[in-house]
N, C-alpha and C positions, 0 to 999 in steps of 0.2 A: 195302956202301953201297947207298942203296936210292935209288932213280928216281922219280918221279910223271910218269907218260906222258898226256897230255891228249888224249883224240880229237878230235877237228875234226868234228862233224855238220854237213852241208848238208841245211838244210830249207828244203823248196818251199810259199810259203804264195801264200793269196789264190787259191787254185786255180779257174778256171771253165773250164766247158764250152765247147770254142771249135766242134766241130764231135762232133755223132755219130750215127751208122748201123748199122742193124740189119741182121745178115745174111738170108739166107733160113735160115740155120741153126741159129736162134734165139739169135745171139751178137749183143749188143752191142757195138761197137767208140766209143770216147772219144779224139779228141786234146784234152786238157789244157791252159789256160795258165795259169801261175803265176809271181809271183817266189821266184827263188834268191839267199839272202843267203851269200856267202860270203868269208871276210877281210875284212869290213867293205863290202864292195860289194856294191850290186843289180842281175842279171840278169834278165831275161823269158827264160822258158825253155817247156817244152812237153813232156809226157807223153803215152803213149800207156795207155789202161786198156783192159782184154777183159772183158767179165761175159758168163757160161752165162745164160740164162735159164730156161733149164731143169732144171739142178740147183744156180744159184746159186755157182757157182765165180767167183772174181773174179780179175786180179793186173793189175800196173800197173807201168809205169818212170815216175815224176813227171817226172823230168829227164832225158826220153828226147834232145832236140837246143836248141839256142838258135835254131835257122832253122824257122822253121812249113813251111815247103815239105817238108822232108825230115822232118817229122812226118806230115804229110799224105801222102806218098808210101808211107812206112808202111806207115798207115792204110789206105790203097787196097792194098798190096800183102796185108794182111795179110787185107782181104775176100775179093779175087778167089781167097786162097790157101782159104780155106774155114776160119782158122784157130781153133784153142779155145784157151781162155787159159792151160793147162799148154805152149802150145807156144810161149808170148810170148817169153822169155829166148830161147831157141836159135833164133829166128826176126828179131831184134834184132841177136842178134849177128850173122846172115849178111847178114841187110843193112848193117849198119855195115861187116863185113869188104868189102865190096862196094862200098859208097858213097867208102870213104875213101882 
């Protein structure tokens, strides 16, 4: 017997720049707003993007929180941290483990 499993995508559209700042490190840092359509319903949600300027490295969580505070907090954490954008994901998580 054979199955059709349907994945579920959640995509973040309408994305704008709601705030962003340059390191002294030559990193970019982005909080994101956008809506998330998910099971038929629309969130405003908030990503965090990191871009190298210097070799062009980029990475992003579109739908990093639904609260801008705790985007922005991020944000700031992730300046002060000095951080590069291979270090986004493991630096998300400890704040999340942290925050929640």
């Amino acid at each position: 017997m054979f199955g059709i499993v349907k994945r579920v995508t959640h995509e973040v559209r309408d994305k704008t720049v709601y705030m962003e700042i340059f390191g002294d490190n030559k990193v970019a840092y982005r909080v994101l707003s956008g809506r998330l359509f998910m099971y038929g319903d629309e969130f405003i949600t908030y990503g965090i993007e990191v871009i190298d300027r210097k070799s062009g490295e980029k990475e992003s969580i579109p739908d990093f929180s639904r609260n801008i505070e705790d985007a922005v907090a991020f944000a700031e954490a992730l300046i002060s941290e000095r951080c590069r954008p291979r270090q986004l994901y493991t630096k998300a998580l400890d704040f999340l483990r942290v925050s929640i």
